[in-house]
C-alpha positions in Angstrom: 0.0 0.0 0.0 1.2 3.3 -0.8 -1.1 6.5 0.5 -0.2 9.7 -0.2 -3.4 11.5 1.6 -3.3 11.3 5.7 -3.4 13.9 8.7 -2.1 14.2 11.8 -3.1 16.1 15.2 -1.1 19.0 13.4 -4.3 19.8 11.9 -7.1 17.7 12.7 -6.3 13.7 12.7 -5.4 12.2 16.2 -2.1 10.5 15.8 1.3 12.2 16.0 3.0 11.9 13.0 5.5 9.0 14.6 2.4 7.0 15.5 1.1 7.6 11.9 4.0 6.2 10.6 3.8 3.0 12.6 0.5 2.4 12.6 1.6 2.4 8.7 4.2 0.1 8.8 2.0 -2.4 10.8 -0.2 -2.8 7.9 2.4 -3.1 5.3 2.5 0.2 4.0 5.6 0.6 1.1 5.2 4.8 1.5 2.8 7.2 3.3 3.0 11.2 2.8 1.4 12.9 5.5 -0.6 16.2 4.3 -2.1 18.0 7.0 -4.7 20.5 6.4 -3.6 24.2 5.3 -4.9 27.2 4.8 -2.8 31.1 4.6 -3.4 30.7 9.0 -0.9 27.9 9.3 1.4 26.8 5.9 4.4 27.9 7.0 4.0 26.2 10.6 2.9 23.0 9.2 5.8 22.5 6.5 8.4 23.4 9.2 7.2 20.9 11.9 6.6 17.8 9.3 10.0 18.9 8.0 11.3 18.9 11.2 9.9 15.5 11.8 10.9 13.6 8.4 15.1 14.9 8.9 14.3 13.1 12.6 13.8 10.2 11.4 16.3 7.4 10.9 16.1 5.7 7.5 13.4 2.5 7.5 13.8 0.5 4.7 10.4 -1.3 5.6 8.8 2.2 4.8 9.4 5.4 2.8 8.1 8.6 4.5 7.1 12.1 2.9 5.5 15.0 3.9 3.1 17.7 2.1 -0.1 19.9 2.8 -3.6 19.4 2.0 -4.8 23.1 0.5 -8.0 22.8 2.2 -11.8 25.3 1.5 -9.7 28.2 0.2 -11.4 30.5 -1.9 -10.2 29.0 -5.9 -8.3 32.5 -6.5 -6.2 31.7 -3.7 -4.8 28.0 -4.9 -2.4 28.7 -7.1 -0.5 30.9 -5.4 -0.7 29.0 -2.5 0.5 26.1 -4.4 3.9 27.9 -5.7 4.4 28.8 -1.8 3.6 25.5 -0.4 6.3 24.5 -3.3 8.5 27.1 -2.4 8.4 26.6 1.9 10.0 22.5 0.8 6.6 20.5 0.5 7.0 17.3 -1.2 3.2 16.8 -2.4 0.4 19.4 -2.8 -2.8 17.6 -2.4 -6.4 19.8 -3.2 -9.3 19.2 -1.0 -11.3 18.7 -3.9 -15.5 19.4 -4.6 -16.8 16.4 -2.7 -19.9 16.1 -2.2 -20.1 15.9 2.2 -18.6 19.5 2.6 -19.3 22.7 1.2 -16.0 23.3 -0.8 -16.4 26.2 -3.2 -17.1 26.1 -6.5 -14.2 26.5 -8.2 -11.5 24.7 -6.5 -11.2 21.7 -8.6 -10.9 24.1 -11.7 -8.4 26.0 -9.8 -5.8 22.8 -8.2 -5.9 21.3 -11.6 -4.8 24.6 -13.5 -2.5 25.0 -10.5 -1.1 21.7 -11.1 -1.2 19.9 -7.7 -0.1 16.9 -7.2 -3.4 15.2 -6.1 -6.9 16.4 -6.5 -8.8 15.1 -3.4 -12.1 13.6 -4.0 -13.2 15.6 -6.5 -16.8 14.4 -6.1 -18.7 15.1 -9.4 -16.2 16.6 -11.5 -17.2 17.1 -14.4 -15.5 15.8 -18.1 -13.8 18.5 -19.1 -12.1 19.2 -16.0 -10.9 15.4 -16.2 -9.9 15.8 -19.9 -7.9 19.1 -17.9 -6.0 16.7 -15.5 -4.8 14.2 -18.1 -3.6 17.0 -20.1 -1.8 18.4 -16.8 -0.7 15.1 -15.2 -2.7 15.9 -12.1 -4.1 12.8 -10.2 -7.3 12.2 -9.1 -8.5 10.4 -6.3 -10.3 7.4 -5.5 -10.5 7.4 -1.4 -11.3 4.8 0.8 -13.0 7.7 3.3 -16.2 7.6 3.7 -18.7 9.9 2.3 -16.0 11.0 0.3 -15.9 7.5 -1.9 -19.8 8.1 -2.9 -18.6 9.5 -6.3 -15.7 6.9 -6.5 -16.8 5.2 -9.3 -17.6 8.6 -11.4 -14.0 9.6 -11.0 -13.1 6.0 -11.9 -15.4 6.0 -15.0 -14.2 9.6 -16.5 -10.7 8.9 -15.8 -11.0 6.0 -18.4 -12.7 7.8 -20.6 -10.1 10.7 -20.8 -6.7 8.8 -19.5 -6.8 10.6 -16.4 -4.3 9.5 -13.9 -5.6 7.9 -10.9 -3.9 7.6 -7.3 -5.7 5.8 -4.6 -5.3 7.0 -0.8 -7.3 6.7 2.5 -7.6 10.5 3.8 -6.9 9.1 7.2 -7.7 10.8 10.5 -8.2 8.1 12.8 -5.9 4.6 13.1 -8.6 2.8 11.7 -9.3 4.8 8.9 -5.9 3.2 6.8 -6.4 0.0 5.1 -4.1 -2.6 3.8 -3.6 -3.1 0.0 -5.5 -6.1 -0.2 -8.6 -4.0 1.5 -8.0 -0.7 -0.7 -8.2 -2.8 -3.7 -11.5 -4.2 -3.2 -12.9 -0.6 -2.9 -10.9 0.9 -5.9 -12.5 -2.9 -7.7 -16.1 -1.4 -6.0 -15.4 1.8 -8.1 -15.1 -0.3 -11.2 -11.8 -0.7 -12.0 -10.2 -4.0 -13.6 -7.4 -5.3 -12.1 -4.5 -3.9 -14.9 -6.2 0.1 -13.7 -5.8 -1.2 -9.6 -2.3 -2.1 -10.4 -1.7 1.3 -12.5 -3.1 3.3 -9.4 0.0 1.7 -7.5 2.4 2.7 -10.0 0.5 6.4 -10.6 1.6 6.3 -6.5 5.5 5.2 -7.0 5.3 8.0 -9.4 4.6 11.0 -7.1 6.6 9.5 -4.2 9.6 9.7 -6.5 8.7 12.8 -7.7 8.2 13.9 -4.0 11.8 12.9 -3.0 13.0 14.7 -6.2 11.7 17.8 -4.5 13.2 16.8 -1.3 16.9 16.1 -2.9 16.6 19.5 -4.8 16.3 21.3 -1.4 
């Protein structure tokens, strides 16, 4: 399993970032990138202290550790510059709390991450075709999530990505320990979406893809 998409108690999951990690590794995880919730209030403080913790830590070869931000209910004028300065401050993935359908994101925002070029579009709920035509042309990833409410439009995302070669990343959006799931578990739920097997196995890879391009980042710093 590889999930790119969790929080921490630095914003509002309940873990510290070193239980996160093991809690992780018990389950088999290859890589995890903890992205706690951001806003203009608290970027800066946020990159520092999960910077802070990933030079702490003492190389695991069981599981690969990175660290981002999850741009979360800005106004859509505001994401791309806050995705330059989340870039800027040393974050290794940019994920966009995306137009899902449980919370009331503004309109906008998943118009805005994808011209922004984030990393990861967040349950992006019922985006529509051209916006997913937008990410393929971009290399933005969407997201299938195991979190509930947020999976209700799994299978939309799924279907559209097809359609338009959209990249596709699978996480869990965790907040609690028992919101991560092993890979045998996130597969039946990307399989629930509608995927065949060869597109659950290209999710994985669309995964090694950003965590390389995540410690790409991290080496250029």
């Amino acid at each position: 399993m590889i999930d790119l998409h969790t929080h921490s108690l630095l914003s509002d999951g309940v873990l510290l970032p070193a239980e996160l990690v093991q809690q992780a590794k018990k389950l088999g995880y290859q890589a995890l990138a903890i992205t706690d919730h951001t806003d203009a209030s608290n970027l800066e403080q946020i990159i520092r202290s999960l910077k802070a913790f990933i030079k702490a830590l003492p190389k695991d070869p069981e599981i690969q550790v990175l660290f981002g931000v999850e741009l979360t209910h800005l106004y859509p004028e505001q994401i791309p510059k806050m995705v330059r300065k989340a870039r800027r401050l040393g974050a290794e993935l940019v994920v966009v709390h995306g137009e899902t359908l449980v919370e009331p994101v503004p309109p906008g925002t998943n118009r805005r991450a994808i011209e922004a070029g984030a990393d990861i579009l967040a349950h992006p709920g019922l985006i529509t075709p051209e916006l997913v035509s937008l990410a393929s042309k971009k290399g933005v990833m969407l997201e299938i999530t195991t979190r509930r409410g947020h999976c209700y439009t799994n299978g939309w995302v799924a279907r559209l990505a097809r359609e338009y070669n959209a990249p596709l990343v699978l996480n869990t959006d965790t907040h609690l320990p028992e919101d991560l799931v092993d890979w045998e578990s996130a597969k039946k739920i990307a399989q629930g979406a509608g995927l065949l097997p060869e597109e659950i196995e290209q999710l994985l890879k669309n995964s090694r893809l950003l965590v390389k391009r995540g410690l790409g980042r991290r080496k250029a710093k």
